[in-house]
N, C-alpha and C positions, 0 to 999 in steps of 0.2 A: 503835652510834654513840656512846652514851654509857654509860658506867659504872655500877655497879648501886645506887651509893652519893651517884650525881649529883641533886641538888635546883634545881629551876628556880622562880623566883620574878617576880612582877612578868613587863612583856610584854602584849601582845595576839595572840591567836588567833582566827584566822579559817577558818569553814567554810563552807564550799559546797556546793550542794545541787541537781544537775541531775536537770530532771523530765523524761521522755522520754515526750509522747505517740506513738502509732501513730495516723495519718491513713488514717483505710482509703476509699478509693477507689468511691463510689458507683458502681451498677449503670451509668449513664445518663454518667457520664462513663466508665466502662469502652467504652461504645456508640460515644462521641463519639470518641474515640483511635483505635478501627477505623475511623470513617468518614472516606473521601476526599471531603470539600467540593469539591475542586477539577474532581472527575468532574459535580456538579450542570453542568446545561444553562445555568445562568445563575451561575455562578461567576464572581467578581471578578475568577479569578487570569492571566483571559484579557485581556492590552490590548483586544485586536478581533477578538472571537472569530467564527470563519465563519459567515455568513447566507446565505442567497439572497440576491442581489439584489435587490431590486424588479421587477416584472413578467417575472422569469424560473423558471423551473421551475415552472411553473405545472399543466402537464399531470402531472409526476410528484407534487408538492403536494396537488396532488386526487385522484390517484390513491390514495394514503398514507391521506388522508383520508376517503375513500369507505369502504377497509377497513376502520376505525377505528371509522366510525359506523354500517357494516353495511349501508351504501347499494350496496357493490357485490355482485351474485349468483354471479361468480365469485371471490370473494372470501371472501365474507362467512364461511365457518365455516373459514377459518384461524385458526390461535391465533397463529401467527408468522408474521411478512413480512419476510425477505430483502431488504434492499436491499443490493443488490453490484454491483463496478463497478471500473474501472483505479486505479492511484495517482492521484491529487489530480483525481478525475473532481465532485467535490463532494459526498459522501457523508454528510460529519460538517455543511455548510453545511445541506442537506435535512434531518437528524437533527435539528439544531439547532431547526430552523424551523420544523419539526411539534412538538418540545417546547415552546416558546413557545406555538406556538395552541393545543396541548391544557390547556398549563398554564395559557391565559386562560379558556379551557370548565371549566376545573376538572375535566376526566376524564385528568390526567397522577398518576400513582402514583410514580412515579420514573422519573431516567434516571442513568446514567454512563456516562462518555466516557474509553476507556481512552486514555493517552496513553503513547508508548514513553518519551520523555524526563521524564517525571515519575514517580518511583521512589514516589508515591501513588496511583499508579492505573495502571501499568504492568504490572500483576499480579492475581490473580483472588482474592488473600486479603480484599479490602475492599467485594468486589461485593455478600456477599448484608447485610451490615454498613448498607451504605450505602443500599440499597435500604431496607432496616427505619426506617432514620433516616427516611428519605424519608413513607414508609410512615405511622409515629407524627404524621408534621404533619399529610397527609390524613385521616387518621382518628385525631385526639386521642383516641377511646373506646382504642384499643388501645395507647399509651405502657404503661400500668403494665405490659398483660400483656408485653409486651417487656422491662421493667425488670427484671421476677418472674423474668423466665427467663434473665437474664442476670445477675442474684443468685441462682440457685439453683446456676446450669454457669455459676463465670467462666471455664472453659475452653471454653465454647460456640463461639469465636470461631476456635478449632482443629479443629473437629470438621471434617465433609467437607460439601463444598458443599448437598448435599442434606438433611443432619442441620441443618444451618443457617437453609434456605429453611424448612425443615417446621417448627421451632421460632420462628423468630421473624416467620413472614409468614404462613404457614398457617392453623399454631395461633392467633393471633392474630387473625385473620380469621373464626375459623371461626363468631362468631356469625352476620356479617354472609352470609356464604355462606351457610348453615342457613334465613336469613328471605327467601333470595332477591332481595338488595338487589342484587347482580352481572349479574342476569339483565336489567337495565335496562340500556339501549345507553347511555346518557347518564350510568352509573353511573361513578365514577372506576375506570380499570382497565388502562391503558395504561402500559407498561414499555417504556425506552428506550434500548438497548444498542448505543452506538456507537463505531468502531474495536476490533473482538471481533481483527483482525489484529493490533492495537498491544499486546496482551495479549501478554508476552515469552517465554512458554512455549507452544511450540504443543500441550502434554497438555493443558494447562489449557483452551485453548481451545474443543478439544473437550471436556473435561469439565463446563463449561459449559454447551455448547450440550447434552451428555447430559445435565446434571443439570435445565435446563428442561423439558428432554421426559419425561423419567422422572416428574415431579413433575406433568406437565400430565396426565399418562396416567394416574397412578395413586390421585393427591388431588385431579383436576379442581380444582385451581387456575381461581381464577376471573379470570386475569388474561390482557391478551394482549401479548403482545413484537416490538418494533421491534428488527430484528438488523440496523446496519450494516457491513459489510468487505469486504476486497480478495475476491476470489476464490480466495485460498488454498489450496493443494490439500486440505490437512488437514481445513480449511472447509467445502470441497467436498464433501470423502467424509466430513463427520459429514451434511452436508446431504441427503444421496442414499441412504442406506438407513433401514429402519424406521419406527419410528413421527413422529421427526422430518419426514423426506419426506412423512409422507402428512399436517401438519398445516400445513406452511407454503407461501405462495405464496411466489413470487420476484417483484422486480423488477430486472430489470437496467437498468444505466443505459447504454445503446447508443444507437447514431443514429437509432433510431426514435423519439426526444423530441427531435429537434434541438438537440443542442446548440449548435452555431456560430453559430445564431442568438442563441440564450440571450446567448453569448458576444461576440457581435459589439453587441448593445443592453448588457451592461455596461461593454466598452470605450470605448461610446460616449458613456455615461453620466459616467462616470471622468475620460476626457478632456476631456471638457465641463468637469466641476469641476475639473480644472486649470488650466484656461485662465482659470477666472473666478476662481480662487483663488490661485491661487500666488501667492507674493510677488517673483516676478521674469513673469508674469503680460506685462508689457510688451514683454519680448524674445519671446514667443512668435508666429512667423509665424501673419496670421490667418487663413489655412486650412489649418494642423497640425489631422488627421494628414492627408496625404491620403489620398485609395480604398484605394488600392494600397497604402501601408505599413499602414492596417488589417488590411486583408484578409490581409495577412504574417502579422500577428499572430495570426488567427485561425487560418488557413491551421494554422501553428508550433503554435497550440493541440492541433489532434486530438480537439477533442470535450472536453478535460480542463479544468478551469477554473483548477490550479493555474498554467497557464503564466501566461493571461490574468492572473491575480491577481497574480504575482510581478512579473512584465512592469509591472504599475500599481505597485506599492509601489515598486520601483525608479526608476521618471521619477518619482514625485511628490513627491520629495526634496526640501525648500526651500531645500537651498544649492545644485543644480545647476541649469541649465538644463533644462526636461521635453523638448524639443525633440531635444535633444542626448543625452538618456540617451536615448533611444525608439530613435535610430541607434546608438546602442551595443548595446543590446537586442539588435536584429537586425539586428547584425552590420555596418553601413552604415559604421562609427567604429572604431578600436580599444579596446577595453576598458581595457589597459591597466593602474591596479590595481584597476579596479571589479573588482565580481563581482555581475552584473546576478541571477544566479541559483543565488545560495547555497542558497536552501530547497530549490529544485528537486535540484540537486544532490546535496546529503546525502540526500535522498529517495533520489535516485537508486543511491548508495552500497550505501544500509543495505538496498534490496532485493537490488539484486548481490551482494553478503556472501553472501544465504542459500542462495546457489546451493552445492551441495553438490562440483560439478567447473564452477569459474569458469572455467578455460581454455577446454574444451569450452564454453561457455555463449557465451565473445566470439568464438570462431571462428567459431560458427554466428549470433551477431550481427555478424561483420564478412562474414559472405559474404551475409548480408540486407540490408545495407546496399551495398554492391561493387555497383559501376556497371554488371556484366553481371548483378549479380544470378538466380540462377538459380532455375528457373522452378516448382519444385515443393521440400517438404519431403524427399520420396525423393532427388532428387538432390543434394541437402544432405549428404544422409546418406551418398550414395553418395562424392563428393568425401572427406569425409571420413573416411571408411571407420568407419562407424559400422553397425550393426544396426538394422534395420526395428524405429523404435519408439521407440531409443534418444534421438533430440531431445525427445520429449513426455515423457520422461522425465529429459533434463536440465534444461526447461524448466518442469518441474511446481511451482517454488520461485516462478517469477517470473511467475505466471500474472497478474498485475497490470500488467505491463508488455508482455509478447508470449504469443501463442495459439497453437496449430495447431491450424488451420481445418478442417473436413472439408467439399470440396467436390465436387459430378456437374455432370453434363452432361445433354442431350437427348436425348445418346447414348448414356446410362449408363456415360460415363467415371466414375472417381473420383479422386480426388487429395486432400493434403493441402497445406495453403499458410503461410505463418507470417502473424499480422495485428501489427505492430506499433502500440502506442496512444498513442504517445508519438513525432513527428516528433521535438521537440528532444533525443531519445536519440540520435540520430546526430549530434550536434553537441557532446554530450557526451563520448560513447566517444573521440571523435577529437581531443578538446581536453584536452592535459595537466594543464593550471593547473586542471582542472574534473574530473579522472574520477579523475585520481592514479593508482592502483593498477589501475583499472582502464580504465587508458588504451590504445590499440590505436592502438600507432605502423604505418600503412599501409604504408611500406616492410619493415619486420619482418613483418609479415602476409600481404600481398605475396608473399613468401620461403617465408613457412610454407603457406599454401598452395598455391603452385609445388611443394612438395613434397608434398602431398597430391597432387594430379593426377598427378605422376611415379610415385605409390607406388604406385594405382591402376593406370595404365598396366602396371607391372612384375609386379602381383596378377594381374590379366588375361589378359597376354600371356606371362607367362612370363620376359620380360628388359628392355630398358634402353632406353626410349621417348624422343626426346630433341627437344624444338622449338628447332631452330635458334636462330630469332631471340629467343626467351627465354633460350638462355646467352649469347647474344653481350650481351643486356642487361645480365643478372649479370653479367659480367665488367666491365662497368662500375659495378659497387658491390658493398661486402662483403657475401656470403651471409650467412646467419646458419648457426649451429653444424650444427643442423638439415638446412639444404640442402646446407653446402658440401663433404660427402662422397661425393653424388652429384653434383656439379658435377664433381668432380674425376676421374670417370669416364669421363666423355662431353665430347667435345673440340666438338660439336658444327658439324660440317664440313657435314651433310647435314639434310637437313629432316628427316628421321625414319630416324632408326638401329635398325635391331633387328636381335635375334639369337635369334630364338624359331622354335619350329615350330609356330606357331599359326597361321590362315585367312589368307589375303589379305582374305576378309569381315570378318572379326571383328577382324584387326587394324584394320583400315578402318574397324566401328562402335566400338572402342573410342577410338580416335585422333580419329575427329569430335565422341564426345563431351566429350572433354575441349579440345578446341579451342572446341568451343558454347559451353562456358564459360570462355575468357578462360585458358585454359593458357598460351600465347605472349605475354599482355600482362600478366601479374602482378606484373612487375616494370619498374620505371621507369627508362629507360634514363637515366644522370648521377645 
């Protein structure tokens, strides 16, 4: 830059001098990074987060808590209790509401509540994390040894879910297990595991629910676990073999705890305080609702309380009239561009999705729904030309929403049946603005299964089975892709055209069956 002969005089110079500390990261806030706050039972991040209601669930409330405190004898030497049950049956409200009372006994150890849509507790990386947090308030004695060990391994946090629990809940525990302080009913000890389904990976799920059992079986773990979720089949089959199986009871939430009553005294409730609250309070008729649109509602429920809940959050609007949404609800109004039941919806969505052959899944829910409805799972399958088996096995995804039932007789008949748990699922499938993707337009359905009962007939018999007055209806609307190549066959002149050398009988029992079920009306004639 300058010359070698160059002299610089006079001037000022200025130096600078940056000091660069390194912040290193205490044990105890490495802790607090992995832990989901938002999983605690009593998390802020929740507007109104789900309760019981007041004087309801009362029978399964005690039930929970019998086991708890070792009052019940069927019960009592479970380590884990199953509570399982339909989408939005109130699982996570019961969850909730036993963590409250434990937590006011002071024998709650922790809970977390997995949630799909919160990407901190969506996933099984923050459980056994969060759980130790928990852990350290109930038992101040054990922070440090937890601190100790997550400054010795800060990769502790990566390790597998079992290296996890044994280091930072065990280990840490193990004086107080050693002196026998756990063996007291009234000791703190209860672990709260809610929405184990909303957990986004179903490995993990099960690796979870293995990694409590492995841990209870092999370090007698002195603690005992509240596991709520859907019925899941993955769920299911960790639930039903080994050592898991032989430690936990179940509760299922069915109509042996009456729901509709539960549901019919919170509607009751609800509306009440609308009427005494609302701010348009004065336009409300003063005897909304009556009997009978209750009982809609309940009816429309199915035992599940998300309907009922949605139902209330919807009329208790303060800029609409409650009277007025209540007829939109159910259906009395047109909707319009409400959306009485967005939650329900997306619920509804995001279980469909998991279904592994979605077509297969709305066929065999638009022929449970279909007005002739037919009368067993087998001929479901038959219709459809499926394999003995094959619905329980497209159906295994959606075990939260529909079942196949195994049912006898007196007679020692046997059959299987479908249960659906969810009325306002057919009011779904069949409403576009609400199902989207997985909407099931009834004239295209219609179509498509007109052609299943023709393909049926043609497996059968050998040739080309034709009900009259079902092409004369087609012919008044366009087939779909599907049908309209055997439409194009059969001119349908005669009640039944064949061309086979099969039975008089058999063509005879093949032809009634598929007439029994609505072969000739499938399609709607304009």
């Amino acid at each position: 830059m300058f010359g070698s002969q160059t002299l610089i005089t006079g001037g000022h110079f200025q130096q600078h001098v940056h000091q660069y500390t390194a912040v290193c990261k205490s044990a105890f806030d490495r802790l607090l990074e992995v832990t989901a706050p938002a999983a605690f039972h009593n998390s802020n991040d929740l507007y109104d987060p789900p309760k019981c209601h007041r004087n309801t669930r009362v029978a399964i409330l005690n039930k929970i808590m019998e086991w708890i405190r070792g009052l019940d004898s069927e019960t009592r030497d479970a380590l884990i209790m199953w509570l399982y049950g339909p989408a939005g049956s109130g699982k996570s409200a019961i969850a909730r509401s036993i963590a409250e009372c434990c937590y006011e006994e002071g024998i709650l150890v922790a809970s977390y509540f997995f949630s799909r849509s919160d990407s901190t507790r969506n996933h099984g990386r923050s459980l056994i994390a969060t759980i130790a947090y928990q852990a350290s308030i109930r038992f101040p004695e054990i922070r440090d040894h937890i601190i100790q060990t997550v400054d010795l391994d800060p990769f502790i946090f990566t390790r597998s879910l079992e290296a996890q629990l044994l280091a930072l809940i065990i280990e840490p525990l193990r004086k107080r297990i050693e002196t026998g302080y756990f063996d007291a009913v009234t000791a703190p000890r209860v672990v709260i595991i809610d929405g184990l389904d909303e957990c986004n990976s179903r490995e993990s799920q099960v690796k979870i629910l293995s990694t409590i059992s492995r841990t209870l079986q092999k370090h007698h773990l002195p603690l005992i676990f509240l596991v709520a979720s859907r019925p899941e089949h993955d769920i299911m089959c960790a639930f039903n073999v080994g050592y898991l199986k032989e430690i936990t009871s179940r509760l299922a939430l069915n109509d042996d705890y009456h729901p509709s009553d539960d549901i019919r005294l919170f509607l009751q409730d609800k509306l009440t305080e609308i009427k005494d609250t609302h701010p348009f309070k004065g336009h409300i008729p003063p005897l909304w609702p009556s009997p009978e649109v209750l009982q809609s509602v309940v009816d429309k429920s199915s035992g599940q309380f998300i309907y009922a809940s949605t139902t209330v959050k919807f009329i208790a609007s303060s800029r609409h009239l409650p009277h007025l949404r209540l007829e939109i609800a159910i259906g009395l109004r047109p909707a319009r561009h409400e959306m009485p039941f967005a939650e329900l919806d997306a619920l509804y969505r995001h279980i469909l999705s998991s279904a592994e052959n979605y077509e297969s899944v709305l066929h065999i829910l638009a022929l449970c729904f279909h007005s002739f409805r037919p009368d067993s799972v087998c001929d479901i399958e038959t219709i459809l030309s499926l394999n003995t088996g094959d619905i329980s096995r497209l159906l295994c995804d959606l075990a939260s929403l529909i079942s196949v039932e195994h049912r006898s007789d007196s007679e020692g008949r046997h059959w299987r049946e479908l249960l659906v748990y969810h009325a306002s699922l057919q009011d779904f499938l069949f409403d576009y603005s609400r199902a989207q993707g997985f909407y099931i337009s009834e004239p295209s359905l219609c179509a498509e299964l007109a052609y299943f009962c023709l393909h049926y007939l043609q497996v059968k018999c050998g040739t080309h089975f034709v009900v009259a007055p079902f092409f004369t209806s087609i012919k008044l609307w366009s087939p779909t892709t599907t049908l309209r190549p055997i439409c194009s066959r059969n001119n349908g002149k005669n009640v039944f055209i064949h061309k086979s050398d099969c039975s008089g009988r058999r063509r005879q029992k093949e032809t009634s069956f598929c007439a029994s079920h609505g072969c000739g009306h499938f399609i709607p004639a304009g």
